[in-house]
C-alpha positions in Angstrom: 121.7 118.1 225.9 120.9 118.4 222.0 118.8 121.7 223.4 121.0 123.4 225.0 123.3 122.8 222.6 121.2 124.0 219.8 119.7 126.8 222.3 123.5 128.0 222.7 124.7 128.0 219.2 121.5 130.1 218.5 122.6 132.8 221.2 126.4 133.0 219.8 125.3 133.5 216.0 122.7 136.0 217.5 125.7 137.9 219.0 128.0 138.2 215.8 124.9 139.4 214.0 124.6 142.0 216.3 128.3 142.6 216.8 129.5 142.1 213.3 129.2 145.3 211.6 131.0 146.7 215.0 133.7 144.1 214.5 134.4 145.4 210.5 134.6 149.0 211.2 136.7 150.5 214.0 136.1 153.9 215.6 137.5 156.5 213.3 137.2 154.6 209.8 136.6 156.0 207.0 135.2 154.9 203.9 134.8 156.5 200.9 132.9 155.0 197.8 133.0 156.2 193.7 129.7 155.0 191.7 129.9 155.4 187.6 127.0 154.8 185.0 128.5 153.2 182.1 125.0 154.3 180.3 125.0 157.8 180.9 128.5 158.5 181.7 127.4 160.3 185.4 129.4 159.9 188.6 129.4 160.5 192.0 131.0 160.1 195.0 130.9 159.8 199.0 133.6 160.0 201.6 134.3 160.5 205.6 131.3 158.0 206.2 131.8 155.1 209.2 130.2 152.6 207.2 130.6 151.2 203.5 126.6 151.0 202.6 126.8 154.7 203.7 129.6 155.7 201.3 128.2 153.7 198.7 124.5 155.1 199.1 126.1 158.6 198.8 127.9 157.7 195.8 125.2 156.0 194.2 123.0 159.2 195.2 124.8 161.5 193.8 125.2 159.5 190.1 121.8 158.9 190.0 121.5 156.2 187.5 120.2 152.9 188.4 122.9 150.8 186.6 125.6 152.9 188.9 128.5 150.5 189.4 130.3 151.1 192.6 134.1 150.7 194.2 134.9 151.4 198.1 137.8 152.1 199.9 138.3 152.5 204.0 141.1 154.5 205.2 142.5 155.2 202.0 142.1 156.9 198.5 139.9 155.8 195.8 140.2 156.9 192.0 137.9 157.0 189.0 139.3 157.0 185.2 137.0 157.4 182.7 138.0 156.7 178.9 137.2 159.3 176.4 137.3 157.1 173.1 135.6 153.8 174.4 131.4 154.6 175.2 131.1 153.9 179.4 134.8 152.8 179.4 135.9 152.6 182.9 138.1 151.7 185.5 138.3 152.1 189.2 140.8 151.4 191.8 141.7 152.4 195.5 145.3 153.2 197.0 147.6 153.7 200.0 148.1 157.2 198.2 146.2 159.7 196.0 148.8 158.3 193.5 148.3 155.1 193.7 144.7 155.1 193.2 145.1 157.2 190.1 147.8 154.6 188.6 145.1 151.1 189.5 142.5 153.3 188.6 143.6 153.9 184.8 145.5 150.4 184.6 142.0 148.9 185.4 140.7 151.5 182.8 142.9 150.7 179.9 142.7 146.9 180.7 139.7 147.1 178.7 139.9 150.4 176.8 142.1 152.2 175.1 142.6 155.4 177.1 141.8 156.4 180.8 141.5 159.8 182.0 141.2 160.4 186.2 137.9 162.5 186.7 137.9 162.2 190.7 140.0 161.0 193.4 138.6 160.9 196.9 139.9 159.7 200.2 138.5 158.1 202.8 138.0 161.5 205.2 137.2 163.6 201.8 140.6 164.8 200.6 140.5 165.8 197.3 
């Protein structure tokens, strides 16, 4: 009985791993993903991808700098502030709106700095 227990428990953790990523993301999500090097001040960004490593990949591609610090969104808008006056000051955020990513996106900016300039905003299907 401790078998087939066992046996069974195996079968239905072998099923989420092969269902789970199908279970996080629905047909027709959208994720976008920002990436920032606080070193070199480079950015980059991906968007209308179905999964979150895509997005992120894409970002982190296109900043291409190995310290690249990332932020997702799915189905929504996701905003990068930069500060001018504070070396690899940063802040990033995501939002039901365009505007509402910009406003976390330089609150989490000037949390730590002290200015915050938006340098891209992206939505989930690639809105600009």
């Amino acid at each position: 009985m401790n078998i087939l227990r066992r046996r069974i428990l195996w079968l239905l953790f072998a099923l989420l791993l092969g269902f789970g990523p199908a279970l996080h993301a629905q047909d027709g999500d959208k994720f976008a993903a920002i990436a920032y090097s606080p070193k070199t001040g480079k950015w980059g960004y991906g968007c209308n991808y179905p999964t979150k490593a895509e997005a992120i990949a894409r970002a982190k591609s296109e900043c291409g700098s190995k310290d690249a610090r990332t932020n997702w969104c799915k189905n929504a808008w996701i905003a990068l502030a930069i500060s001018d006056n504070s070396r690899g000051g940063w802040g990033s955020a995501w939002g039901e709106t365009r505007e509402e990513a910009q406003a976390a996106a330089r609150k989490e900016c000037l949390a730590r700095n002290p200015d915050a300039r938006v340098v891209i905003t992206v939505s989930g299907d690639c809105e600009k």
